[in-house]
C-alpha positions in Angstrom: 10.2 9.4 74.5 7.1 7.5 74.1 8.8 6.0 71.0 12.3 5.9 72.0 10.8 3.1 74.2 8.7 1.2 71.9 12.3 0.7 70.0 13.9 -0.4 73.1 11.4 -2.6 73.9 11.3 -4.0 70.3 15.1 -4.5 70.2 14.8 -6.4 73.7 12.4 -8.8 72.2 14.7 -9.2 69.3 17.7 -10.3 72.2 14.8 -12.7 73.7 14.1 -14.0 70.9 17.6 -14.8 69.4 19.0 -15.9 72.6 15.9 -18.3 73.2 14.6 -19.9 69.7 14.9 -22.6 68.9 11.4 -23.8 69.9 12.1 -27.7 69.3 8.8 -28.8 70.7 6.4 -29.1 67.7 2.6 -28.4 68.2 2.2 -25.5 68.9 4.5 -22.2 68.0 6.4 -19.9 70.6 5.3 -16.5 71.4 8.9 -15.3 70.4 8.3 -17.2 67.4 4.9 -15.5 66.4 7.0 -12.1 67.0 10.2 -13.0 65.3 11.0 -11.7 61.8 14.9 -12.6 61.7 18.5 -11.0 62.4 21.1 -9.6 60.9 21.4 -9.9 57.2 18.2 -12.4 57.3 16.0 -9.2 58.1 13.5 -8.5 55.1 13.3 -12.2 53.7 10.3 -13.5 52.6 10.0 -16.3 54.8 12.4 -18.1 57.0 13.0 -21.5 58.6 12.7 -21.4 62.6 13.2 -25.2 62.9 14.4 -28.1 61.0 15.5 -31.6 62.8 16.2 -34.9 61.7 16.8 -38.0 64.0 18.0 -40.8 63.2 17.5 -44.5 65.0 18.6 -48.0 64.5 15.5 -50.8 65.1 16.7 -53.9 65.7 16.1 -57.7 65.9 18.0 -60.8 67.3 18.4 -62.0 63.9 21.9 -61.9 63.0 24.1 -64.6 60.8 27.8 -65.2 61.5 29.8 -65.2 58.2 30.9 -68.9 58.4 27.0 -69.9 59.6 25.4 -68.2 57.1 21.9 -68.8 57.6 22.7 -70.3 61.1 22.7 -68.5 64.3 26.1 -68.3 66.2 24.6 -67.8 69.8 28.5 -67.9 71.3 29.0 -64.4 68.7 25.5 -62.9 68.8 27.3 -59.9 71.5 30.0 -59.7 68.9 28.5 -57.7 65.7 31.6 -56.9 64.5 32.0 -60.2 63.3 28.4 -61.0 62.3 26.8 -60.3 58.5 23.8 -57.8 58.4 20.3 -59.4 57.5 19.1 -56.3 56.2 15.2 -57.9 56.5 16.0 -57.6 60.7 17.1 -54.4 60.8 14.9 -51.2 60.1 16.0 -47.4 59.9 13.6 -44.5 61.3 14.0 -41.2 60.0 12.1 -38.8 62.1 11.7 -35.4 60.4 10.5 -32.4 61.8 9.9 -28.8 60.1 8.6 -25.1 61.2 8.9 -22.4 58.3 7.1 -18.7 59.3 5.8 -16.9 56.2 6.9 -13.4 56.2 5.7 -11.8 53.1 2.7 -12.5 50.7 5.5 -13.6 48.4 7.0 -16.0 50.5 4.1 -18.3 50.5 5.7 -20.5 47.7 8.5 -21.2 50.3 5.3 -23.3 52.6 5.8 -26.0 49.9 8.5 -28.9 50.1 9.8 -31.6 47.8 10.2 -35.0 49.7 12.9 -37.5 47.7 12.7 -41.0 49.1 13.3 -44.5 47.9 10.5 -46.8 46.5 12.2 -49.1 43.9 10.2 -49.9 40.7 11.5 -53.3 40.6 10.0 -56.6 41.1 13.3 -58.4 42.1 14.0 -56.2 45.4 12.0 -55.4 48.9 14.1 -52.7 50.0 11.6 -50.1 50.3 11.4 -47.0 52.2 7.8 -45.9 53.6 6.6 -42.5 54.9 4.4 -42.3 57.2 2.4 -40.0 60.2 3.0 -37.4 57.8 1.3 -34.1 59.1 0.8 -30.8 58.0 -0.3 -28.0 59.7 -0.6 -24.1 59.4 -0.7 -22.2 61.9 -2.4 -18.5 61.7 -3.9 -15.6 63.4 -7.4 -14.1 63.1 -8.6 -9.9 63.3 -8.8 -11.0 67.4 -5.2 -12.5 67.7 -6.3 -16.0 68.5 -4.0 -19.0 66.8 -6.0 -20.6 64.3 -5.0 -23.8 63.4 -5.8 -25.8 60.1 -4.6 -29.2 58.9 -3.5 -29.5 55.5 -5.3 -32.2 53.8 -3.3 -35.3 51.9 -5.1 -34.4 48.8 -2.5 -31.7 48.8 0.1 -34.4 48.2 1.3 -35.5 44.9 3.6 -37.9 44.1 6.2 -38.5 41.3 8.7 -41.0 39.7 11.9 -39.4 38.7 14.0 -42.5 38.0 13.5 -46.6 39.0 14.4 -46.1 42.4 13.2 -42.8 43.9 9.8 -40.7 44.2 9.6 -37.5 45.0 6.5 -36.4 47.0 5.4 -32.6 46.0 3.3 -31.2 49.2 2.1 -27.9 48.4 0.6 -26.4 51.3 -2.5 -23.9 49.9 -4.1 -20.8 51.2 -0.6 -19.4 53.3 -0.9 -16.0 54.2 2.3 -13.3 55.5 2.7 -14.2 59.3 1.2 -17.9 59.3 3.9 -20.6 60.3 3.8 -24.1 58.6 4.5 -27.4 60.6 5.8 -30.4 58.7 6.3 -34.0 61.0 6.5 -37.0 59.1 8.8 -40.5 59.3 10.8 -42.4 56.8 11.2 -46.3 57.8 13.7 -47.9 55.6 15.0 -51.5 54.9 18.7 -50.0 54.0 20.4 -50.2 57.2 23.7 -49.1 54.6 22.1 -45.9 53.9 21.2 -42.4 55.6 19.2 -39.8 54.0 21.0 -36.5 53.5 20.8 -33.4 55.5 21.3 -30.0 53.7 22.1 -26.6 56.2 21.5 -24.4 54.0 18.5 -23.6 51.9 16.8 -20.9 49.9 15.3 -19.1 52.5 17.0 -18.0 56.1 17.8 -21.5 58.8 17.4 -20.2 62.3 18.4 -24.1 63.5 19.4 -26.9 62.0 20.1 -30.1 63.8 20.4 -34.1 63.5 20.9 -36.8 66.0 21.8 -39.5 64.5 22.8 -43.4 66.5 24.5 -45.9 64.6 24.9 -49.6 65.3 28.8 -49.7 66.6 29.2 -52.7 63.4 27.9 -49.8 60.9 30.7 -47.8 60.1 29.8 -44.9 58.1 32.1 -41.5 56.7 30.4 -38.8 58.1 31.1 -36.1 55.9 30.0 -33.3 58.0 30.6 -29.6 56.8 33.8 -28.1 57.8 32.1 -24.2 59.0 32.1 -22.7 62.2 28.6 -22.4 62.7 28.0 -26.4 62.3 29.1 -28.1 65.7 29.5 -31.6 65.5 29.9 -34.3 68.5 30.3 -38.3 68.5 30.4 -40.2 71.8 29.8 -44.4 72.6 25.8 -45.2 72.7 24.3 -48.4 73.3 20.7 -49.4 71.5 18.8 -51.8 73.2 17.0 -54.8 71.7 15.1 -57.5 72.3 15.2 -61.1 71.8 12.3 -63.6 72.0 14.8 -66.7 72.3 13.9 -68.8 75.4 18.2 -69.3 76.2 18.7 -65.4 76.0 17.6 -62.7 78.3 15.5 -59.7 76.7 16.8 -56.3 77.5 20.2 -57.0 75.3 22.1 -53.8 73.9 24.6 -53.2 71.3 27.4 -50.1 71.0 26.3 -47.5 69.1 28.3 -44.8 67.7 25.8 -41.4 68.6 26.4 -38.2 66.0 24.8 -34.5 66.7 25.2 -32.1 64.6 23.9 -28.7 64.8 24.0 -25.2 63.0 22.3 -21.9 63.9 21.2 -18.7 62.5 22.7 -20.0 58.7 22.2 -17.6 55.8 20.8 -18.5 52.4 22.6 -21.1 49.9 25.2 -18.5 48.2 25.0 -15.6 50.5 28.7 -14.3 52.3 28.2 -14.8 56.6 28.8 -11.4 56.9 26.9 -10.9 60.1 26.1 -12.8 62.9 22.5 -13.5 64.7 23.6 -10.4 67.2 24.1 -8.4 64.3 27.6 -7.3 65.3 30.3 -7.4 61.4 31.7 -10.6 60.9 35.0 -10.7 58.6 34.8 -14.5 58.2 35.3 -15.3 53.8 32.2 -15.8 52.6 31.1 -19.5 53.0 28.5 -21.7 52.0 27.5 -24.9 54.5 27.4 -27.8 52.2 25.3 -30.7 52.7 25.7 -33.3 55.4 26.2 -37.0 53.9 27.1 -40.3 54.7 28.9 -43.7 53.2 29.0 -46.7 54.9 32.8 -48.2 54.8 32.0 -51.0 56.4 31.0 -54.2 55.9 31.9 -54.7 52.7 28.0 -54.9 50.9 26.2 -53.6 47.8 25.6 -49.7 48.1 21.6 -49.1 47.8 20.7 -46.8 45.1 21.7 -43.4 45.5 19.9 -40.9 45.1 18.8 -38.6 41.7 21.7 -36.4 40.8 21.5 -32.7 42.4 18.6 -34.2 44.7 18.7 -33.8 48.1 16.2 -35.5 50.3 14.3 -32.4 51.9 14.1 -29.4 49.1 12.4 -26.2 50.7 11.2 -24.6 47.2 
């Protein structure tokens, strides 16, 4: 009896957990999440990702050229962006990204190290440059007591690589992991390439419990948003507005433009090439087997250069 009860009780954290994670809220890991070990077919994986976000937001300036002005500001079509050109030195992109991966096997500690792919040209004749930055690192254990130790992982650890003119890849490899720690990752991309969005890949090598981005576009950015067609990605647009403001004595600050807002969303996602055969309840699932692609994006208008794009069979974020 004694044990017919420790199994209920187990399975009725299981339900808790599912039905709560994820734990978007960084700095400190769940008590669910110290306790969870997966679901379904994910059960028995060497490690597994509990979190993974990516948010995407527009920073901008008052500094925008009409096409027949040029270099002149049209004050009468400053509301108007539709009709204005882009001066890509005025507008920024911030990339925040946001990662939590539990180790659950000695074996799984390889999957603690990432590959970061981001833009830095090696070329004299262009400024578009992407920087990282606030990167942190953090593992997260527990000692012979049960108390959370937690250990910052130093930027010594970081290693950087060219793999063509226009992109680096940053190798983090994250030592000393051990079966049950859980490994943060926060950092920020800011990017001069208001044209282009970093990628978002669903699936990886290991088990997603949640994968989401929140992305808000500037209404005269019109981008393809290619996002997978699966039934455990939801997807949502709606009308935004993204304030700015202007230090021009004739204008009021506190001006806003439309914004075209994206969220997109996936849970409890199997590993790249394995069938969805069961979902996170663990209940048969006849869906066709089915892998969730990677979510991309091309801007179709205005009509300007494309940036650089990135190293064939890259993605941005490669859990190894």
């Amino acid at each position: 009896m004694k044990k017919l009860l420790l199994a209920v009780a187990f399975l009725a954290l299981a339900g808790m957990a599912n039905a709560q994670l994820p734990n978007e809220k960084f700095g400190k890991p769940s008590d669910l999440e110290w306790d969870y070990i997966g679901w379904g077919d994910a059960v028995g994986a060497d490690a597994i990702i509990l979190c993974k976000t990516m948010k995407v937001a527009y920073q901008l300036s008052d500094q925008v050229f009409s096409n027949s002005q040029s270099s002149d500001v049209n004050y009468d079509n400053l509301a108007d962006f539709g009709k204005n050109e882009i001066d890509d030195s005025n507008i920024l992109v911030r990339h925040e990204f946001r990662l939590r991966t539990k180790i659950l096997k000695p074996e799984g500690a390889r999957h603690a190290n990432i590959d970061i792919t981001y833009f830095n040209a090696d070329n004299e004749k262009t400024f578009n440059h992407d920087e990282i930055s606030d990167m942190k690192v953090t593992v997260f254990s527990k000692n012979e007591k049960g108390k959370v130790v937690k250990r910052k992982v130093s930027t010594a650890d970081f290693v950087e690589e060219r793999v063509d003119e226009n992109y680096v890849v940053r190798h983090v490899v994250v030592p000393d992991v051990q079966a049950g720690s859980i490994v943060e990752y926060q950092y920020n991309i800011t990017s001069t390439r208001p044209t282009f969005l970093y990628d978002w890949t669903f699936q990886e090598q290991i088990p997603t419990v949640r994968s989401a981005c929140d992305i808000e576009i500037p209404a005269f950015l019109q981008f393809n948003m290619n996002v997978p067609i699966n039934r455990l990605i939801k997807s949502s647009v709606e009308v935004g507005h993204l304030a700015y403001d202007t230090n021009r004595p004739d204008m009021k600050k506190g001006k806003t433009c439309v914004t075209n807002h994206y969220k997109i969303s996936g849970d409890y996602i199997l590993p790249l090439g394995q069938a969805l055969t069961h979902n996170q309840n663990g209940a048969t699932d006849n869906a066709a087997a089915e892998e969730i692609g990677v979510f991309t994006s091309k801007i179709v208008k205005p009509q300007v250069t494309l940036p650089a794009s990135m190293p064939k069979g890259s993605t941005h974020l490669r859990i190894k």
